[in-house]
C-alpha positions as CSV (number, residue, x, y, z in Angstrom):
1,X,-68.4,16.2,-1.0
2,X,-67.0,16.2,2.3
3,X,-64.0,13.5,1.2
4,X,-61.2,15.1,-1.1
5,X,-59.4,13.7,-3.4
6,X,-56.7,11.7,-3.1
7,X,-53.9,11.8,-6.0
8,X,-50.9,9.9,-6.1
9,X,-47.0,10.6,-5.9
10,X,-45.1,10.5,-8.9
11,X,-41.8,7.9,-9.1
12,X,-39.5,10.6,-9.6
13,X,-40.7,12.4,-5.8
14,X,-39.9,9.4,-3.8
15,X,-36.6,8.2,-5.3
16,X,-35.1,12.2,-5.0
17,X,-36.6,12.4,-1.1
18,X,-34.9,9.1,-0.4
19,X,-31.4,10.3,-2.0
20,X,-32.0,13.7,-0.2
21,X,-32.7,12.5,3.6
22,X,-29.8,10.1,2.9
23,X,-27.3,13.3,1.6
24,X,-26.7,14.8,5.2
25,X,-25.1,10.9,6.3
26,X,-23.2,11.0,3.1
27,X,-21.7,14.5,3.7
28,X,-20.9,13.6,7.5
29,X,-18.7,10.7,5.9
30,X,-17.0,12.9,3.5
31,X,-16.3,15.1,5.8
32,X,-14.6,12.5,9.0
33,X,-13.1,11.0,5.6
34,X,-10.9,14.6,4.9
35,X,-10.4,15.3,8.7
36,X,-10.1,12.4,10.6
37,X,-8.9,9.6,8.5
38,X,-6.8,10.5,6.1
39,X,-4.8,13.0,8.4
40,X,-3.9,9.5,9.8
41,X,-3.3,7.7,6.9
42,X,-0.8,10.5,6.2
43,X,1.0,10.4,9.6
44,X,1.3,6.2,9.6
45,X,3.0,6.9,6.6
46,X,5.7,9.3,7.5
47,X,5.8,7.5,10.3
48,X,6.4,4.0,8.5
49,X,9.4,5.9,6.2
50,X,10.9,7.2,9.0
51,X,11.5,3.8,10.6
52,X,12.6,1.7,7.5
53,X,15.5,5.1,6.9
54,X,16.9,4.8,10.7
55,X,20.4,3.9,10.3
56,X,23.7,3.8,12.7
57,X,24.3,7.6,14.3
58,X,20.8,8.7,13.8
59,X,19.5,10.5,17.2
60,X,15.9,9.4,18.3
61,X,13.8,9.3,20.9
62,X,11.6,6.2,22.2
63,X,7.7,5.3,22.9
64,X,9.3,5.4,26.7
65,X,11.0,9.0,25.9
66,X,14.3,7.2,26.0
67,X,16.9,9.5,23.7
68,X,20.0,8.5,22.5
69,X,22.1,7.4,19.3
70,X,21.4,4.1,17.3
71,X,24.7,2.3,17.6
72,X,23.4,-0.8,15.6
73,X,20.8,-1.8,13.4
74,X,19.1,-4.8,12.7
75,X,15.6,-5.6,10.8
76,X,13.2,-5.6,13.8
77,X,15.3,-4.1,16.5
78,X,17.9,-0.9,17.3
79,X,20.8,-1.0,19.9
80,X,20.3,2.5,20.8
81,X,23.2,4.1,23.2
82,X,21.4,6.1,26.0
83,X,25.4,7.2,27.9
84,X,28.6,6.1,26.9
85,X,28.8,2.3,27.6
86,X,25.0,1.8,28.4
87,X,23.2,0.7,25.3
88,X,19.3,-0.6,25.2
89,X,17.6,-2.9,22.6
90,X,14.8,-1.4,21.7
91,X,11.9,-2.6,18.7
92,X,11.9,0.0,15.6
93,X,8.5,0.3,16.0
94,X,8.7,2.2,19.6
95,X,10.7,4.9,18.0
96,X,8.9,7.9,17.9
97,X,10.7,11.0,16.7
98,X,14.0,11.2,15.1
99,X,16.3,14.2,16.5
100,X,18.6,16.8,14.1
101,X,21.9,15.8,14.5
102,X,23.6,17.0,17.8
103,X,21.2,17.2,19.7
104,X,22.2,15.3,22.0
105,X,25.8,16.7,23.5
106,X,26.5,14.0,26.5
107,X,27.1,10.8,24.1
């Protein structure tokens, strides 16, 4: 009289509860997948092509915001020519942004 009664949860309520508090986690990931990491994945990779096509005459700018003209090219490192007669070795991998053509007048 005074106790009710107690019935028991079907199978099918607990698994879809589990999968349901779990589907907010799942959506956060989904979501830092599309705006976070594969906006990055996309920049390494332009980033990685425009390295390997650097080539003699190109115009670029350093991780040290060096500019100047690539006056030789090897696999792992660029003579680049900052004024006429002063040339730096730099890695290809510190080169950040590669110029239009003319851009830079003084060289």
């Amino acid at each position: 009289m005074f106790i009710s009664n107690a019935y028991a949860q079907s199978a099918l309520g607990g698994a879809n509860g589990n999968l349901m508090s779990f589907l907010p986690i799942i959506l956060m990931f989904v979501v830092l997948y599309f705006l976070m990491i594969r906006p990055q994945m996309k920049r390494q990779k332009e980033q990685k092509s425009m390295i390997d096509a650097l080539s003699k005459g190109d115009e670029v700018v350093t991780a040290g915001g060096v500019l100047g003209k690539i006056s030789k090219v090897s696999d792992a490192y660029l003579t680049v020519e900052i004024a006429n007669g002063t040339e730096v070795v730099v890695q290809r991998a510190s080169v950040t942004m590669l110029l239009p053509k003319g851009t830079i007048k003084s060289l």
